[in-house]
N, C-alpha and C positions, 0 to 999 in steps of 0.2 A: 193256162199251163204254168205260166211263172208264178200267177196268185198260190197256186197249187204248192208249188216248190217255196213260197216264200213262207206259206203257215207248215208248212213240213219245217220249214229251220227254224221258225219260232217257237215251235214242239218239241224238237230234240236239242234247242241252246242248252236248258236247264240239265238236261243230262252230260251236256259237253263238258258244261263250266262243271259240274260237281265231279264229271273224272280228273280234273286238273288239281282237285286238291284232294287231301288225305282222309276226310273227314274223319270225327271220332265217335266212337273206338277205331283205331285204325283196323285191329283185326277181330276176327269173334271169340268168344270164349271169355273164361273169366281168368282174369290174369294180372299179378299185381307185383309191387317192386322192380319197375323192368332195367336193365340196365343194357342205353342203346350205346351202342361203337362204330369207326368206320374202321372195315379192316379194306385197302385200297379202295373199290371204285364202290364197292355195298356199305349199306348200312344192316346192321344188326340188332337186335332188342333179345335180352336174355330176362326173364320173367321169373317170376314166382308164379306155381299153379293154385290160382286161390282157391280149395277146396280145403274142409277140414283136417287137421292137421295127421291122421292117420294117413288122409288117402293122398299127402302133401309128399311122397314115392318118387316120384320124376319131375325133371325140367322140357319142356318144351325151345325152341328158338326159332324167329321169324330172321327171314332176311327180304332187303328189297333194293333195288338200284336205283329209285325213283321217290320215295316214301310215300309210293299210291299204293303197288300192287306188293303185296309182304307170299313169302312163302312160308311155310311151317315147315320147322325140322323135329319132329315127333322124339321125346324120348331122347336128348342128347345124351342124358346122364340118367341113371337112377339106383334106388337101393339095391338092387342084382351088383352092383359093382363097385357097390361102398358098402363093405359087412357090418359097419358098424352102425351106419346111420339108420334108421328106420321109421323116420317119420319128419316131418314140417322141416322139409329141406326149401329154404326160404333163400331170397335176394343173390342170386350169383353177379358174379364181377369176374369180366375176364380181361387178360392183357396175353398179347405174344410176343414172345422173347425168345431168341434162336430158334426160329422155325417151328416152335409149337405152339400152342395153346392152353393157355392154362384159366382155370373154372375154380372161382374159388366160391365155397357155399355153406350154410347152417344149416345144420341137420337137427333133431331130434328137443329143441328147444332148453336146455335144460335150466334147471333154478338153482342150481347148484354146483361145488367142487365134486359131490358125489355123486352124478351121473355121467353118464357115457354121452359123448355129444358135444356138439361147439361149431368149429370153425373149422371145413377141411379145403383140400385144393387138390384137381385133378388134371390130367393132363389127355391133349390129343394134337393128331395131326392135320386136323382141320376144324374152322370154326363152328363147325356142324354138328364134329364129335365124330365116334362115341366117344365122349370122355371116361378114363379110367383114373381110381384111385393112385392119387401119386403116393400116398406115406401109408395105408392100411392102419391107420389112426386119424384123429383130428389134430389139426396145427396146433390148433388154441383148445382147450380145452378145459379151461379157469377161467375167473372170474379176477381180474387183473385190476386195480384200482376203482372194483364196485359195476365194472362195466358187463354183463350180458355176453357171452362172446356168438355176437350174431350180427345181419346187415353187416358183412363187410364190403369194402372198396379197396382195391389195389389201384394204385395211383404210382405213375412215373415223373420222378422230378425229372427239372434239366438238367441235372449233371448225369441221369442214367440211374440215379440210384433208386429203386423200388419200395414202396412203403405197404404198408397195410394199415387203413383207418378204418376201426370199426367199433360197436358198442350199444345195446342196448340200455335198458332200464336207469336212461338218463347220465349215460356217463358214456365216455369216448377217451378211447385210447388209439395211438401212434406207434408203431412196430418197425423195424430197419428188416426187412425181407432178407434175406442170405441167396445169392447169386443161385442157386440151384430151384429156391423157391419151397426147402427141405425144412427151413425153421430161422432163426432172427438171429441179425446183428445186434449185440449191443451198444448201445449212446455210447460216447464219449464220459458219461458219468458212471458207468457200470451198468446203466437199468434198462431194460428190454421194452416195458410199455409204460410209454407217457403218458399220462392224460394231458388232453388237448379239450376240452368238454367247456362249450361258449353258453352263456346265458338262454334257457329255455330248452336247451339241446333234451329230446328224448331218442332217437334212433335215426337210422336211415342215413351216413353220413355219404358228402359225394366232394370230392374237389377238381378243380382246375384251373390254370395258371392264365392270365389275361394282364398282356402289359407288366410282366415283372410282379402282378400281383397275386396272393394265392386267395382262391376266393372259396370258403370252404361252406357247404351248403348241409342242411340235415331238416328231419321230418317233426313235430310238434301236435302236440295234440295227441287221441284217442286212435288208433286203427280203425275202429270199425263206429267211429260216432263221425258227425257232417265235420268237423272244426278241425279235423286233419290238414296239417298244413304245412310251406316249406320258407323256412327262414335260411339268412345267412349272415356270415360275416369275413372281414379280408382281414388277411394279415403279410407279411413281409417275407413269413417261413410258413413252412408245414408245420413248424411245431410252434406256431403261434408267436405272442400270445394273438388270439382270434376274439376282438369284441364285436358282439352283435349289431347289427345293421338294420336288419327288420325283416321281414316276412313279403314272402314274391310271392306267392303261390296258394292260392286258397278256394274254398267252394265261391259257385254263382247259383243261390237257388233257384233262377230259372233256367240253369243248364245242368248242373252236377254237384256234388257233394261230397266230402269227403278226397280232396284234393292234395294228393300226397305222395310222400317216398318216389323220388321223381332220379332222374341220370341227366347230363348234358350232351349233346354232340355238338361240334364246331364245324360247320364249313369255311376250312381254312381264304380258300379262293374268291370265295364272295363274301368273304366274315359275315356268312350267317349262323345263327347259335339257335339251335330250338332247345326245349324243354319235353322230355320224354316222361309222364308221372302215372301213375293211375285215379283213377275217381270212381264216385257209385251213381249210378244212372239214377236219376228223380224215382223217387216210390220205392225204390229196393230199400227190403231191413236185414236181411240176409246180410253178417260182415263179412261175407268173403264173396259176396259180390261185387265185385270190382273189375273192372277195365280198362285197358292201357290206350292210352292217347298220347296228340303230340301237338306242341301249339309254338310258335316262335317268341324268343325272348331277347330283348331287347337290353342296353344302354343310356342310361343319359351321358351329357356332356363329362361326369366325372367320375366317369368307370361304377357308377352301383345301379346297379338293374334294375329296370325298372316291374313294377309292378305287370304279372303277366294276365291278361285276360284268356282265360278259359273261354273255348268255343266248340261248336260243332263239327264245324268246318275241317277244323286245322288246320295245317301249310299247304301249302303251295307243291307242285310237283318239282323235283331237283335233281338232277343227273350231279354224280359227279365227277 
């Protein structure tokens, strides 16, 4: 009877040990850009739905308390409720500020000052949504120092004050958010978008403050080729200057490919820091097959990160 009971727990270890951690893709579906938050005790991942850019309509949002078991919140936001946008609403970024929630996102790609489309920001009273259009226009809606207005990030310094960094087609600009989240402060020199754009920078910009330092991270390379990749570099301010550092984040052709456009979370309490990014599973050529995962990122001795290995696995289970 105990032989019995001992190869029964030799059969179900392997199942024990792989509920203890996250493995990737954390959840199913194709889904890329994700941008993870903790809002008190949950964690959050706000995605892009990678499907072709017509049927690119809606956001989805996972939440989890553990980073094992994630829930879907279907449809937080989508074109029914933004008149303007109508397609490839890509990479949201959210912060809460006085009791709401605010979703800020790219809609309709555009390559021009003469399209409708850009950068909008909506608002709700929970992280789940439904999010609604805050302005019934887009924030940004130009092309600001050569920059794409797409991929953005709202980012909160330490003194309270709110930024927005965002920029495709190899350029990156810096904006002063205005207290309502309605449209931008200007600098101290009159000008509303800085660029801030580091060595190699193509899109995807993400930041966060570690030890007094800003460490500002962004994507490189192709979207939909293997060599997608996430570089960074630190500086003193948000608004630079940012020299490059070198690249964390990249494929492992025996695990994934295409290693990219990634977000940070911090557990403050156990100063652990993961890496939330997406990748393509081996054999996919489909670009917009992609999936989101999550792997823990590390420190050396003098604050620059080290190089992250990409796994199957992923973290660890973590209450927090």
């Amino acid at each position: 009877m105990k032989l019995n009971r001992f190869i029964l727990f030799l059969l179900i270890l392997p199942v024990l040990a792989q509920a203890q951690t996250s493995g990737n893709p954390i959840f199913p579906g194709w889904y890329a850009d994700p941008e993870a938050i903790v809002f008190g005790k949950t964690y959050w991942i706000y995605p892009t739905y990678s499907a072709k850019y017509k049927e690119q309509v809606f956001m989805d949002a996972f939440s989890s308390k553990d980073l094992i078991t994630w829930k879907k919140h279907e449809r937080i936001i989508d074109t029914a409720s933004v008149k303007w946008a109508n397609k490839a609403m890509w990479a949201p970024s959210i912060t809460q500020k006085d009791g709401k929630y605010y979703l800020f996102f790219g809609a309709n790609d555009i390559q021009s000052d003469n399209e409708l489309g850009g950068i909008g920001v909506a608002v709700a009273d929970k992280p789940e949504g439904p999010f609604k259009d805050l302005l019934g226009k887009p924030l940004i809606d130009k092309f600001h120092n050569k920059a794409q207005p797409i991929d953005q990030f709202v980012f909160k310094d330490k003194d309270g004050q709110y930024y927005l960094i965002y920029g495709g087609w190899s350029h990156c600009n810096i904006a002063k958010l205005n207290k309502d989240f309605t449209g931008f402060e200007k600098f101290s020199d009159g000008s509303t978008f800085k660029e801030i754009t580091p060595e190699g920078y193509v899109e995807g910009s993400f930041m966060f403050i570690r030890n007094g330092k800003y460490y500002f991270m962004w994507s490189e390379g192709g979207w939909t080729g293997p060599d997608y990749s996430v570089a960074y570099a630190v500086a003193d301010s948000p608004m630079g200057p940012f020299k490059r550092i070198g690249k964390i984040l990249k494929q492992d052709p025996e695990v994934a490919t295409g290693a990219g456009h990634h977000s940070v979370i911090h557990d403050a309490k156990k100063d652990l820091w993961y890496i939330v990014y997406h990748r393509r599973p081996l054999g996919e050529k489909d670009g917009n097959h992609r999936v989101t995962c999550i792997d823990l990122m590390t420190f050396d001795k003098d604050g620059l990160i080290n190089p992250v290995k990409i796994t199957k696995e992923g973290v660890k289970k973590n209450k927090l």
